[in-house]
C-alpha positions as a Markdown table, in Angstrom:
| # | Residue | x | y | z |
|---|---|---|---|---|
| 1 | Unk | -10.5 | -7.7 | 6.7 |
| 2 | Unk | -11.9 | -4.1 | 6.1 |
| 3 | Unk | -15.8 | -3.7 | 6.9 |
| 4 | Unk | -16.0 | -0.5 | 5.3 |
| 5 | Unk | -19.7 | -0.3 | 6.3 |
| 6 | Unk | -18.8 | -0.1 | 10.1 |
| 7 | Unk | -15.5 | 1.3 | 9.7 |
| 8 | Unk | -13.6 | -1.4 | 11.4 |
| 9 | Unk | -11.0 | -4.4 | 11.0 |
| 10 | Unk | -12.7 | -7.6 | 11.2 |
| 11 | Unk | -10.0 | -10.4 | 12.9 |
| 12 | Unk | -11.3 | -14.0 | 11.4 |
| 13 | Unk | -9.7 | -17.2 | 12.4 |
| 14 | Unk | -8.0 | -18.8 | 9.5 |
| 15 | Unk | -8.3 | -22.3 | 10.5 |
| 16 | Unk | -11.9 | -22.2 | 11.2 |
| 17 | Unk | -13.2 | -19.0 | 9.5 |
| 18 | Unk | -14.7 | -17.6 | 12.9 |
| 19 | Unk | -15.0 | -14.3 | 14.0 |
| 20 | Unk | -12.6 | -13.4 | 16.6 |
| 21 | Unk | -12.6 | -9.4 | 17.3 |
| 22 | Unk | -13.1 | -6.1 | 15.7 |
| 23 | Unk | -10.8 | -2.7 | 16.0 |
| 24 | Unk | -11.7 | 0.7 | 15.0 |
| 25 | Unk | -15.0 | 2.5 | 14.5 |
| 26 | Unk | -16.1 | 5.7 | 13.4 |
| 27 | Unk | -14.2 | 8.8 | 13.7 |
| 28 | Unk | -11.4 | 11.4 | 12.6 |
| 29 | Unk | -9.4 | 10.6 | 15.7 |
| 30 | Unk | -6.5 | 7.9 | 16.3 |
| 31 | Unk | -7.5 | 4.2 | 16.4 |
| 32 | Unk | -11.1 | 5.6 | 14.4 |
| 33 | Unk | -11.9 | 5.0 | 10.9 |
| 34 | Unk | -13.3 | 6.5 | 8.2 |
| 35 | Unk | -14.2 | 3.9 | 5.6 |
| 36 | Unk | -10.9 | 1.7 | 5.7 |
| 37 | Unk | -10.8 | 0.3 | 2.4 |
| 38 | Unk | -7.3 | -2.1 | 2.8 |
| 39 | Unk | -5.2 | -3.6 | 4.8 |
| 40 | Unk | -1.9 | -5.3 | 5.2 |
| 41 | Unk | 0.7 | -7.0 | 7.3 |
| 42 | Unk | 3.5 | -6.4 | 8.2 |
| 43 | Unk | 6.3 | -8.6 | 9.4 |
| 44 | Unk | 5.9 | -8.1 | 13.2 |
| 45 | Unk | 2.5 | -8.7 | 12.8 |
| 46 | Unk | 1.2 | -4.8 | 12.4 |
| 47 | Unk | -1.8 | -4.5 | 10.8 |
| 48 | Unk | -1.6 | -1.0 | 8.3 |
| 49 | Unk | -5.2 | 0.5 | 7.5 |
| 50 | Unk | -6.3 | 2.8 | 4.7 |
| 51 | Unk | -8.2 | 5.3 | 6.3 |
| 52 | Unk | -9.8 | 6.4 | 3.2 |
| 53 | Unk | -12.2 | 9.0 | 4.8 |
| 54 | Unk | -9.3 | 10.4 | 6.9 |
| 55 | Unk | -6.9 | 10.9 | 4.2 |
| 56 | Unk | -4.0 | 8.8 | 6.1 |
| 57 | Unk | -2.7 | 5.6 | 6.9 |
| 58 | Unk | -3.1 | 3.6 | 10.3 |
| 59 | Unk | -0.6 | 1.3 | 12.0 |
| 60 | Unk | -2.2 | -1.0 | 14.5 |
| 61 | Unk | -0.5 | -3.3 | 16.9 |
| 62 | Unk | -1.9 | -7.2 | 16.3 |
| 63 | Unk | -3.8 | -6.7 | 19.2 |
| 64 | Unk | -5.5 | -3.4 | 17.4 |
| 65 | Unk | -4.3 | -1.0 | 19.5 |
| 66 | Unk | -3.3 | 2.3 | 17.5 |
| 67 | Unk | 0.7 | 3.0 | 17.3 |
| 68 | Unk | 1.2 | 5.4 | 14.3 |
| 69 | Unk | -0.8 | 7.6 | 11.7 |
| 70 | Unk | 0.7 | 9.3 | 8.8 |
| 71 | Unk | -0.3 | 11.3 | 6.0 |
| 72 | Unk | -3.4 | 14.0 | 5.8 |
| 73 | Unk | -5.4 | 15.6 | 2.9 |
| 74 | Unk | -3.3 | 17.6 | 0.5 |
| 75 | Unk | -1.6 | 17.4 | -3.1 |
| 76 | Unk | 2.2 | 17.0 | -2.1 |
| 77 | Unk | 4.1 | 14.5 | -1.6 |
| 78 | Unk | 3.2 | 12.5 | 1.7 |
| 79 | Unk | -0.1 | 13.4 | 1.8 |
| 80 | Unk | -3.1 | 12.0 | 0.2 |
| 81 | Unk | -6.0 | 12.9 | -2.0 |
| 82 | Unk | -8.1 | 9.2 | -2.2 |
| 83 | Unk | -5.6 | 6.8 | -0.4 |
| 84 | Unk | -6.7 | 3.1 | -1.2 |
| 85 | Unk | -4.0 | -0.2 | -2.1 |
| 86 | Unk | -1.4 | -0.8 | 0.1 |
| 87 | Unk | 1.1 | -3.7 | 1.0 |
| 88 | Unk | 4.7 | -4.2 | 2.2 |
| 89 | Unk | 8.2 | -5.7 | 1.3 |
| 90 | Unk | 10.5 | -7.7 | 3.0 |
| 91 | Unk | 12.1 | -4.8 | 4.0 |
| 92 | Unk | 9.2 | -3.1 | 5.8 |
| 93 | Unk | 8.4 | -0.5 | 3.0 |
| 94 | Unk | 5.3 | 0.2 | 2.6 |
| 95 | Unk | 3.6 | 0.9 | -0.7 |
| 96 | Unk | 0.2 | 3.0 | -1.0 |
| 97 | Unk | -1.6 | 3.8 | -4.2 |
| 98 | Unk | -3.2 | 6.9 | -4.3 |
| 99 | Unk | -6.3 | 6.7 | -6.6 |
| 100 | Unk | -7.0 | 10.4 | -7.5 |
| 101 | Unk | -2.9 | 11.2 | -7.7 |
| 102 | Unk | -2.7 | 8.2 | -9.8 |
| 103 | Unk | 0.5 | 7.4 | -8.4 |
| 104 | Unk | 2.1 | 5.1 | -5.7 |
| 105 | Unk | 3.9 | 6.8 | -2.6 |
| 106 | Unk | 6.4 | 4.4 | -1.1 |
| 107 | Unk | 7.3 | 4.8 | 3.2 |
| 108 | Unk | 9.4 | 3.6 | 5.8 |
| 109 | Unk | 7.2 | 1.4 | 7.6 |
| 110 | Unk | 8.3 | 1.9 | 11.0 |
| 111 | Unk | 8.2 | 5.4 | 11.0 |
| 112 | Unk | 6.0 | 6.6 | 8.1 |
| 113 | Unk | 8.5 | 8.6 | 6.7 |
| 114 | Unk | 8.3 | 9.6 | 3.1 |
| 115 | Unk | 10.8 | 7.6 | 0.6 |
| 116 | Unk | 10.0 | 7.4 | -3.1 |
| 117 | Unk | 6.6 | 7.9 | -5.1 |
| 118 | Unk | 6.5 | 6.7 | -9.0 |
| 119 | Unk | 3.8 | 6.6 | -11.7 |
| 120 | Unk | 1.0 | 9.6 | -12.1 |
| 121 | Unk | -2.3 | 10.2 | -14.3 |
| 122 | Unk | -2.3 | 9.6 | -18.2 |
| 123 | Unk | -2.1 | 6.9 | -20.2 |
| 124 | Unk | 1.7 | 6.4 | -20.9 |
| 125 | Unk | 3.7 | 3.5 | -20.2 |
| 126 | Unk | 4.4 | 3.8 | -16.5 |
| 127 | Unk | 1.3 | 6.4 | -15.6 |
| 128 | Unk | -1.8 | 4.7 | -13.5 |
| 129 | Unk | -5.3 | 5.6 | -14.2 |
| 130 | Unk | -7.8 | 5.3 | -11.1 |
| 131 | Unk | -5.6 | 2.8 | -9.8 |
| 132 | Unk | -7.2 | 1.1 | -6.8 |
| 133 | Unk | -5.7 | -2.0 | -6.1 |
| 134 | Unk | -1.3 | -2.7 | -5.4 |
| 135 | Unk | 0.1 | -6.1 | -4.7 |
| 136 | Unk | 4.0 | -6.5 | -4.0 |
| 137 | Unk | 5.7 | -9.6 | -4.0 |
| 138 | Unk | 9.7 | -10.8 | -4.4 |
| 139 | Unk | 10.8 | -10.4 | -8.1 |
| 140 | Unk | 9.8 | -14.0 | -10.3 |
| 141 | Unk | 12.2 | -15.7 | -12.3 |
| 142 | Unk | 9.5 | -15.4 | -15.2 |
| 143 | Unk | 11.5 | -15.0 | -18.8 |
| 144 | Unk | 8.3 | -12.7 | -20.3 |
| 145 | Unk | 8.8 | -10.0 | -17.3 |
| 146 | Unk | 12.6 | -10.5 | -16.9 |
| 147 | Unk | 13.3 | -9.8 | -20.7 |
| 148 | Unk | 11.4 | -6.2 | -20.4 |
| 149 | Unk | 14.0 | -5.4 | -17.7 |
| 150 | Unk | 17.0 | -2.8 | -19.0 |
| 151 | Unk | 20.1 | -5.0 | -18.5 |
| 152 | Unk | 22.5 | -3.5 | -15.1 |
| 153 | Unk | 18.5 | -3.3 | -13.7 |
| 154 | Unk | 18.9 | -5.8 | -10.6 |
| 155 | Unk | 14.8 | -5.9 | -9.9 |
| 156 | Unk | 14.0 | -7.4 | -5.9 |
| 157 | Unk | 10.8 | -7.0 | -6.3 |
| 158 | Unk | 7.4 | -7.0 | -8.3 |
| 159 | Unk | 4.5 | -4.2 | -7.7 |
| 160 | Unk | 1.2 | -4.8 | -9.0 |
| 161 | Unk | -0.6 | -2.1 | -9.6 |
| 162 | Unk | -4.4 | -2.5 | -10.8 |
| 163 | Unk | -6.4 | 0.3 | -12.7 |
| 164 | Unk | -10.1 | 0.9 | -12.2 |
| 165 | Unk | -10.1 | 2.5 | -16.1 |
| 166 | Unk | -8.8 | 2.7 | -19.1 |
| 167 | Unk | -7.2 | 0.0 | -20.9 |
| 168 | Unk | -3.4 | -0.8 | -19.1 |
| 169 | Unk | -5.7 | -2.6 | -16.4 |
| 170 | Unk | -2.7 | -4.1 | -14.8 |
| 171 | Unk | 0.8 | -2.4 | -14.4 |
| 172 | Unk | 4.2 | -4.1 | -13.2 |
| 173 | Unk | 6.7 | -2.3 | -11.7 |
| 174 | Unk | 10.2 | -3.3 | -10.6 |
| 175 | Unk | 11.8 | -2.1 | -8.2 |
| 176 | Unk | 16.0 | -2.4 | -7.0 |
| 177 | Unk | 18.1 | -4.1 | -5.3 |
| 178 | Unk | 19.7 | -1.3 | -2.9 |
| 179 | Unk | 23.3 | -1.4 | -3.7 |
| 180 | Unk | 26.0 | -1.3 | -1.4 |
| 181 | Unk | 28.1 | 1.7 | -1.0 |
| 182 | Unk | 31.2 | 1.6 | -1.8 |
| 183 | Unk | 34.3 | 2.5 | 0.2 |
């Protein structure tokens, strides 16, 4: 879990709820943390870090050791403003929510490498307003969320995406199935 306080990862053990280890601290350099605000895992067992402060992204080994940063303080694409929500899908894409671009930037997990970004301020269908907090999971067979769907729109999976403002609180994205190229 994020202490935010100390700017560290907290390691708790599930099973009895005791503290086992911390990673990070403060600072600007790799491993350090400036105000880490979320946290996800990935499949390997990587722990990825909002580094708020820093304007990046942190991948940790489960033991806490740094392995990879990406992103710095800017207003392009792969770059970050106020980074805060993130999580991963089966494939190892990893979603962050950026609050002050209002909009979600999606990268290869392994390598940090730019992909896709979608959504953006206003108050439109499919814009984000101080979004904060991003969830992804494999797409439900729920009738309500399948129905909005456009038909030929083959949806893997459901992002979550949670406004601090206005009144679209909670936005649902879908996102593909990749297809298969043909011959």
């Amino acid at each position: 879990m994020c202490d935010i306080k100390d700017h560290e990862i907290e390691v708790w053990d599930r099973r009895t709820g005791g503290f086992l280890r911390s990673f990070g601290g403060k600072g600007n350099t790799p491993g350090l943390l400036l105000y880490s605000t979320y946290v996800a895992l990935g499949p390997d067992g990587s722990v990825y870090v909002t580094d708020t402060g820093n304007f990046r992204v942190q991948k940790f080994s489960p033991q806490g050791e740094p392995l990879m940063q990406f992103g710095r303080h800017g207003d392009a694409m792969g770059q970050f403003a106020w980074p805060k929500g993130l999580d991963l899908d089966g494939h190892g894409r990893l979603y962050v929510v950026d609050a002050r671009f209002a909009n979600v930037q999606i990268f290869h997990g392994s390598n940090g490498r730019l992909l896709l970004f979608f959504g953006g301020p206003g108050e439109d269908r499919g814009n984000l307003d101080l979004p904060a907090g991003l969830r992804v999971c494999p797409w439900p067979a729920i009738p309500w969320l399948t129905e909005r769907v456009m038909p030929g729109f083959d949806p893997e999976y459901l992002v979550i995406v949670v406004n601090q403002w206005q009144s679209h609180l909670i936005n649902f994205f879908a996102v593909a199935r990749e297809r298969a190229e043909s011959p």
